[in-house]
C-alpha positions in Angstrom: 10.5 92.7 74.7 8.4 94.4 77.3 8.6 91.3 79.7 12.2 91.0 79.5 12.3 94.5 80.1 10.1 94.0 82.9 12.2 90.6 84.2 15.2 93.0 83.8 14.2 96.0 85.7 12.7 93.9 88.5 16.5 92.0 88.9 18.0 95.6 89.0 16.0 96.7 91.7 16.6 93.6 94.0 20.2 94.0 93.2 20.2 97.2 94.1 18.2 96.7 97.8 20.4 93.7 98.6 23.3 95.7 97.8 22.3 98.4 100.0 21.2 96.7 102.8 24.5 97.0 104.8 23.5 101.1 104.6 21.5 101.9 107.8 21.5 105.6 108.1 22.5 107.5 104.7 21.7 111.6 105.7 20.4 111.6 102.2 17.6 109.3 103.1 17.1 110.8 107.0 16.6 114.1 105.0 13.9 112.9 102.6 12.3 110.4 105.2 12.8 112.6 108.1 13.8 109.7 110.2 17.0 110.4 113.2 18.4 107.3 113.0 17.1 104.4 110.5 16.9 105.4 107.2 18.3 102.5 104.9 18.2 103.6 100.8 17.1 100.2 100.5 13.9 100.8 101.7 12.8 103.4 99.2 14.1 100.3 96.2 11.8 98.3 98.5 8.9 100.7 98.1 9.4 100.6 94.6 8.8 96.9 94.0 6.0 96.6 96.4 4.1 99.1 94.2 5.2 97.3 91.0 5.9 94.1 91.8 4.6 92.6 94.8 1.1 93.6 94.5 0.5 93.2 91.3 1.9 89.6 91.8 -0.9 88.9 94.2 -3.3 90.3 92.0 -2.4 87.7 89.6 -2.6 85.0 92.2 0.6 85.0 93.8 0.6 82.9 96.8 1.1 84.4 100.5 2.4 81.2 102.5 1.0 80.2 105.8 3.6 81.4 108.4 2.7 84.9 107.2 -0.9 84.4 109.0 0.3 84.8 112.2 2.1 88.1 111.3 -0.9 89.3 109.4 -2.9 88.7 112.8 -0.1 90.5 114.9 -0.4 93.5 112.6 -4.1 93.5 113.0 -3.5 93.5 117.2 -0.8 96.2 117.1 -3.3 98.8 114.5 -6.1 97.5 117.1 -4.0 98.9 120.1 -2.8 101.7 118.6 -5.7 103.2 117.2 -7.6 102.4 120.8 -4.8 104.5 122.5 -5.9 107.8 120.3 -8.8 107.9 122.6 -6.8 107.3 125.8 -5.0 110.4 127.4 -1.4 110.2 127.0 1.2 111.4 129.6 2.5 114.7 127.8 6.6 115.0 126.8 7.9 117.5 125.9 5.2 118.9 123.4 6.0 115.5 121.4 2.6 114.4 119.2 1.5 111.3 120.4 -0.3 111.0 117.0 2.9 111.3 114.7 5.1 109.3 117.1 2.6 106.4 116.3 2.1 106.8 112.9 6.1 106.5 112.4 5.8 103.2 115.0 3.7 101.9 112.4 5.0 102.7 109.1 8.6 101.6 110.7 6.1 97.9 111.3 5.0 98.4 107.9 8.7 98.7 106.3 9.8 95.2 108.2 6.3 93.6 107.4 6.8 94.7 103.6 10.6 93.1 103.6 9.3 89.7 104.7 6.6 89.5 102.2 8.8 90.5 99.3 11.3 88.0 100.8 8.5 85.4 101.3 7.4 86.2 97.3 10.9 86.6 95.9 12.4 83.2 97.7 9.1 81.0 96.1 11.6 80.2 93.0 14.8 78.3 93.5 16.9 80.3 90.8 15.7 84.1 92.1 16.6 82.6 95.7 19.7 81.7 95.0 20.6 84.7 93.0 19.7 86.6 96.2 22.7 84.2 98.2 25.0 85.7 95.6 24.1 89.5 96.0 24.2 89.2 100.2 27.7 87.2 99.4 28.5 90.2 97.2 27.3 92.9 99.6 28.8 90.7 102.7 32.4 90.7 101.1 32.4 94.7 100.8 31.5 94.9 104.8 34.6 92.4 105.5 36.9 94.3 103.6 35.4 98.0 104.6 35.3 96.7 108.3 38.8 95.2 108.1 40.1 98.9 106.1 38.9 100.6 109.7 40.3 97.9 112.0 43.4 98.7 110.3 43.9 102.3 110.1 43.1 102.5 113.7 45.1 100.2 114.8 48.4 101.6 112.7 47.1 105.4 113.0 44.7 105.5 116.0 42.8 107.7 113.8 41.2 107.7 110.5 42.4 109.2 107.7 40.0 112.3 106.4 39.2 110.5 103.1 37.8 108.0 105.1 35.5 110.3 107.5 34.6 112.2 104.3 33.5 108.8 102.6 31.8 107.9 106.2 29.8 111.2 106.5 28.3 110.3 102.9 26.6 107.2 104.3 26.0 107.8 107.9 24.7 110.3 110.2 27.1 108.9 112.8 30.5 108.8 113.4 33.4 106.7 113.3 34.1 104.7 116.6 37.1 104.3 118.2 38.5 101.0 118.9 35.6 99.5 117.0 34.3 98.9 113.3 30.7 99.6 112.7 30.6 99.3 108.7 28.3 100.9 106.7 26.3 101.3 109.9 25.4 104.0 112.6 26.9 102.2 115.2 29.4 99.1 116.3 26.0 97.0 117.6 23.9 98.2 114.6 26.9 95.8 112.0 26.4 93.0 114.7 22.9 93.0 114.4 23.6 93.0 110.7 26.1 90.3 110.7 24.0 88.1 113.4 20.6 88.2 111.5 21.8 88.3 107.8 25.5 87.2 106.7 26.5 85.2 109.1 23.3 82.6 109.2 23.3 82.3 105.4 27.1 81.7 105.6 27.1 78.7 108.5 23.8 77.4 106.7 26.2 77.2 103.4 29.2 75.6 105.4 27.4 73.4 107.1 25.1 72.1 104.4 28.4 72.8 101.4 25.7 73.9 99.2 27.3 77.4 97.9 25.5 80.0 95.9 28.8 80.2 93.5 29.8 77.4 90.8 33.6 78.5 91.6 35.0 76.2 93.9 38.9 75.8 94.9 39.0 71.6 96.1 36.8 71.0 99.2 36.3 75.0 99.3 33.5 77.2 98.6 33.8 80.8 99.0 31.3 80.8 102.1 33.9 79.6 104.0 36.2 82.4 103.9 32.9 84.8 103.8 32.4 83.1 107.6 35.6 83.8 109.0 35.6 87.4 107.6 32.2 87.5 108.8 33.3 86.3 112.8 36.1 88.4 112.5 34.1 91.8 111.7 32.3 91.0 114.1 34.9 90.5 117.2 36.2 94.0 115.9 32.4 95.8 116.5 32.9 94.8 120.4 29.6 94.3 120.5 28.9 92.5 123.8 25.2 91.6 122.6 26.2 90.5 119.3 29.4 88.3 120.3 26.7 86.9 123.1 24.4 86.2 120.3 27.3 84.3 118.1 28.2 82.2 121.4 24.4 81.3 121.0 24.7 79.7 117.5 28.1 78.3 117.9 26.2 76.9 120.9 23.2 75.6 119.6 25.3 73.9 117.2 27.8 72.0 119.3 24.9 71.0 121.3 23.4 69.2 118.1 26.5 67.8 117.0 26.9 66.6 121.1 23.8 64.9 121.7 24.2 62.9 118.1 27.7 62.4 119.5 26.5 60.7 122.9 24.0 58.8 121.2 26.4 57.5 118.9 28.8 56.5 121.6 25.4 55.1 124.1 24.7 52.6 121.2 28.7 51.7 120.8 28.5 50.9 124.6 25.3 49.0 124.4 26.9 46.6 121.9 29.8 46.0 124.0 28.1 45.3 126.9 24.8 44.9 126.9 24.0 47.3 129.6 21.8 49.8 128.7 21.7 51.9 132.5 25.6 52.3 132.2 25.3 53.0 128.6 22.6 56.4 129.7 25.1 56.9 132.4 28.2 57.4 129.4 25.8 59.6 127.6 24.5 62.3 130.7 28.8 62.1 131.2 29.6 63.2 127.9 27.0 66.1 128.1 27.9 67.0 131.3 31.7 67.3 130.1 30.9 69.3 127.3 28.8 71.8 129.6 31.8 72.0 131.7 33.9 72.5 128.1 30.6 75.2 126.8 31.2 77.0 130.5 34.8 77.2 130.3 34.6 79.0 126.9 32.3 81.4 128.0 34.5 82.5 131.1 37.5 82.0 128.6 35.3 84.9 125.8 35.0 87.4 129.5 38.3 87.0 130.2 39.2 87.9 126.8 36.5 90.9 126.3 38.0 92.3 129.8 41.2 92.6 128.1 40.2 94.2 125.1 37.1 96.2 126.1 37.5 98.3 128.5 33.7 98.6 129.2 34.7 95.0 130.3 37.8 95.8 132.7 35.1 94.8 135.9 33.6 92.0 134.4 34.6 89.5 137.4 34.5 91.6 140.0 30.9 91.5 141.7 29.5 93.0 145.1 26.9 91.6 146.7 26.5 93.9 149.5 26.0 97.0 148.0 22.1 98.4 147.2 21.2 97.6 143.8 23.9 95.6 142.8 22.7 94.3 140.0 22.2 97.4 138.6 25.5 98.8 140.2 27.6 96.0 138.2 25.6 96.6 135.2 26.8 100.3 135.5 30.2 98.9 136.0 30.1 97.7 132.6 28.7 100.5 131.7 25.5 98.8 130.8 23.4 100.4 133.1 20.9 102.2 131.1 20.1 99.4 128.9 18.8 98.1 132.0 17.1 100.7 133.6 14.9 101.2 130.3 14.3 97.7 130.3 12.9 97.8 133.9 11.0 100.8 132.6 9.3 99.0 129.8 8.6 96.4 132.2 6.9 98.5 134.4 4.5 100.1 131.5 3.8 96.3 130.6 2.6 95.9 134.0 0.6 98.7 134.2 -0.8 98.1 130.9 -0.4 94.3 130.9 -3.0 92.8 128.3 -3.5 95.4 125.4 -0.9 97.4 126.2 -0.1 101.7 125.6 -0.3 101.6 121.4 2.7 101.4 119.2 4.9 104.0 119.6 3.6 105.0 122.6 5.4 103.8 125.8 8.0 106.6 125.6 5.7 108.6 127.3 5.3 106.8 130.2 9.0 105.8 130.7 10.3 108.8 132.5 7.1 107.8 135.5 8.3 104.3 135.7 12.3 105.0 135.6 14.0 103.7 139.0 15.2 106.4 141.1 18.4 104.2 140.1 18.2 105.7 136.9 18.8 109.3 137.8 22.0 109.0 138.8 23.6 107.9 135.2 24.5 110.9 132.7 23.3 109.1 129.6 19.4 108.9 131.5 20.0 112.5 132.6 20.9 113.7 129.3 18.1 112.7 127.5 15.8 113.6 130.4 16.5 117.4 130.4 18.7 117.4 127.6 17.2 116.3 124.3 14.0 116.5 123.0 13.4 112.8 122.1 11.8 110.1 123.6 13.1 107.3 126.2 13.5 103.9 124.2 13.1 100.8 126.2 16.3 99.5 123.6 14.6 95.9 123.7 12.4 95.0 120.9 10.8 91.8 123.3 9.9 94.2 126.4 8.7 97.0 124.0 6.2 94.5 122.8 4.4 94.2 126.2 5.0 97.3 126.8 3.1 98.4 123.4 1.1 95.2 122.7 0.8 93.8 126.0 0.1 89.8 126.1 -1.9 89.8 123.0 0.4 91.4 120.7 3.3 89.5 122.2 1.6 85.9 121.6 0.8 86.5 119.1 4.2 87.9 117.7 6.1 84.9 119.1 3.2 82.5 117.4 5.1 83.8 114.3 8.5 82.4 115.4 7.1 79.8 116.2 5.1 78.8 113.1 8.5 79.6 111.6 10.6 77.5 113.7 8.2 74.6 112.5 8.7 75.5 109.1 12.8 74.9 109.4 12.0 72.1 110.5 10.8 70.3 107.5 13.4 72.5 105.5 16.3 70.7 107.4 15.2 67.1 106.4 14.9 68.0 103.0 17.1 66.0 100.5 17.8 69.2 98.6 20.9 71.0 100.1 19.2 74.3 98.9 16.5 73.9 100.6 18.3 72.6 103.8 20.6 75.4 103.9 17.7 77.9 104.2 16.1 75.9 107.0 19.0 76.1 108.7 19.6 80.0 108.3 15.9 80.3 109.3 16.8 78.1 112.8 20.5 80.4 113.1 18.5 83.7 112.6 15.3 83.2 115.2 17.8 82.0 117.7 19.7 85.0 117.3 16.9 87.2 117.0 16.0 86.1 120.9 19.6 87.6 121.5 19.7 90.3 119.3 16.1 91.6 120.7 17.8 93.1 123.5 19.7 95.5 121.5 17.2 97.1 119.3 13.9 98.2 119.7 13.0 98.9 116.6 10.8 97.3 113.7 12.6 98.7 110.4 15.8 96.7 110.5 15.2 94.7 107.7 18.0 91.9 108.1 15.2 89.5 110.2 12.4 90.3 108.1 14.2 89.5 104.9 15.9 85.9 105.9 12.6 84.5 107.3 11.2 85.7 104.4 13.1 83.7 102.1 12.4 80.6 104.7 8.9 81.0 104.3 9.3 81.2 100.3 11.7 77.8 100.8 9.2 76.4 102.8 6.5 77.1 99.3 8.8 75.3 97.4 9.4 72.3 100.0 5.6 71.6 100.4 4.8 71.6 96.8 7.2 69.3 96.1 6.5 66.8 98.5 2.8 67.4 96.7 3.8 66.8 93.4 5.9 63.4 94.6 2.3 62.1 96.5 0.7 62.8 93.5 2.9 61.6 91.5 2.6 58.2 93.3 -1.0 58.1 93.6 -1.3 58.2 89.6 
């Protein structure tokens, strides 16, 4: 009785976080955590079953698999770096502690760490895993229909109703955009971060690989299907430029696997024919070159479209070459300007700090030495120069790295991808579609991840953590089945 109890509770609990994941910033939870902008419920359910789940499960012998070494070794290097820059004189701020700021930098680690090891723990059993896919379908179908509700009162009002803001203000510290969904997030880019490192992987590893996590199916149908094109179509009403950029990237990286089989396939037809296996390499390069043309076309073809309906886009095309800084002028035209300036900022910590770099949590204070005089002139720089009390984010979780980490940390960080990239790669040649599917969210998320990186800064979203979790739990199960098989045939 107390077991099943136990097995009970336990089910609720990862209900409940998967559930709650698409909240980012409930004013509940920024009040109790005193956190300004992430503070997701369903890290306090995490909490919860690390204390009484997780560990105890290692305790008893549960398994930790071997792409988590590399993590464990980057946490190591970033508490190494951090604790070395206590004893290294920090540019003053603004009367900001140095000493809190990196205690939250590593507790926010410590949350995204703690998500991938439940994941990695939790995805080591076929039936939990896929009890999982069916909460984030669950939880995904809500953020369609909530994000599609917005779309549509703006576009019939051009204002939402005060139900609606009164509902908003219950789950987020932010407001509601104009023009653009943003979900149960803080902001428009927050959902496409969401979308791009959660639903949408798990949905094109499902279509792709037709293994669904329902029974119900209508014909050739599975409900991922439709979860995809709700999922794309939130997503083109966020406006996010970064997170449509990111989707181009997986619809990319797909067509380019699905084009190279093609031009073999038609190199060996040719061969056949006539024997001639120079013209038959020449057929192949023309049929990849073609589609690059086809790939670049559709990229001009998504600007075009995002001038139209953006109107951060409006310039997109137009381009001057003669004036000073025009990079950063046509950045500014897009009004994309301070991204860029605080990622030349973080650069120029990382250089001045290049191996070990300034501690988590840390490069904040140096940012307002190493801004560009560029940088002065926009009002969203300004304002939080003299304006706020806060600290200058770089806004790109791969510069803030070597900014914070230097070239050790980020090695070592990326050694993790890596090891994980490896690790979809024996999942996508397994005969199990289950097993194939997850291999191929793990490949759809890390190639998002490299776009999504230059969004956010920050460790605690949990939407990355989580999925390659669940790859490195898949990736368990894979090996000890191809064990049991070898052993099998040995006896």
């Amino acid at each position: 009785m107390v077991k099943q109890a136990g097995r009970l509770l336990l089910n609720a609990g990862w209900a409940a976080m998967i559930l709650l994941l698409p909240v980012t910033s409930m004013p509940l939870v920024v009040r109790l955590v005193g956190s300004d902008a992430v503070a997701a419920p369903s890290g306090l359910i995490l909490l919860a079953l690390v204390v009484g789940w997780l560990i105890p499960s290692w305790l008893r012998g549960g398994r930790l698999p071997w792409t988590a070494v590399p993590l464990v070794a980057f946490v190591g290097v970033a508490l190494g770096v951090t604790l070395r820059a206590v004893f290294v004189e920090l540019p003053g701020y603004k009367g900001i502690s140095a000493l809190r700021n990196s205690i939250q930098a590593v507790l926010t680690l410590g949350v995204g760490v703690s998500f991938y090891l439940a994941g990695s723990a939790w995805g080591q059993r076929r039936d939990r895993l896929g009890t999982a896919l069916r909460w984030i379908n669950w939880s995904g179908a809500v953020v369609i229909l909530y994000c599609l509700l917005q779309a549509g009162m703006w576009q019939f009002n051009h204002r939402y109703p005060q139900w609606m803001k009164d509902f908003h203000d219950l789950y987020s510290i932010g407001p509601l955009y104009r023009q653009r969904v943003s979900g149960f997030t803080l902001e428009p880019s927050w959902l496409a971060n969401q979308l791009n490192l959660l639903y949408l992987p798990i949905w094109i590893g499902a279509v792709v690989t037709r293994q669904s996590a329902h029974k119900l199916r209508w014909g050739k149908w599975i409900a991922e299907d439709g979860l995809l094109v709700g999922g794309v179509a939130a997503l083109g009403l966020s406006l996010s430029r970064v997170g449509l950029l990111a989707l181009f990237l997986l619809v990319g990286y797909g067509m380019l696997l699905w084009n190279v089989r093609l031009a073999r396939k038609i190199q060996e037809s040719w061969q056949r024919r006539h024997a001639s296996g120079g013209q038959a390499r020449w057929v192949q390069g023309a049929v990849l070159g073609g589609m690059a043309v086809v790939y670049a076309g559709a990229l001009l073809g998504l600007g075009w479209v995002l001038s139209r309906l953006d109107p951060r886009m409006a310039q997109l095309f137009q381009f001057e070459l003669g004036s000073e800084n025009p990079l950063l002028r046509y950045a500014n035209q897009l009004m994309f300007a301070a991204r860029m300036v605080y990622w030349q900022a973080g650069w120029g910590v990382f250089t001045a700090h290049p191996w070990l770099g300034v501690g988590l949590g840390n490069a904040g204070f140096f940012l307002p030495d190493t801004l560009q005089g560029y940088a002065h002139g926009l009002f969203e720089v300004r304002d939080l120069l003299y304006r706020s009390g806060s600290l200058l984010n770089i806004k790109s979780i791969w510069v803030r790295l070597l900014a914070e980490t230097g070239i050790v940390g980020f090695s070592v960080f990326i050694s993790w991808l890596v090891s994980l990239w490896f690790a979809t790669l024996g999942l996508v040649r397994q005969p199990d579609r289950q097993l194939r599917m997850i291999g191929w969210v793990g490949r759809l998320v890390i190639l998002a991840y490299l776009v999504e990186g230059f969004s956010v800064d920050t460790f605690a979203f949990p939407y990355p953590w989580l999925t390659l979790g669940w790859v490195s739990g898949a990736a368990l199960i894979a090996a000890k089945e191809e064990n049991d098989i070898a052993g099998s045939s040995v006896t």
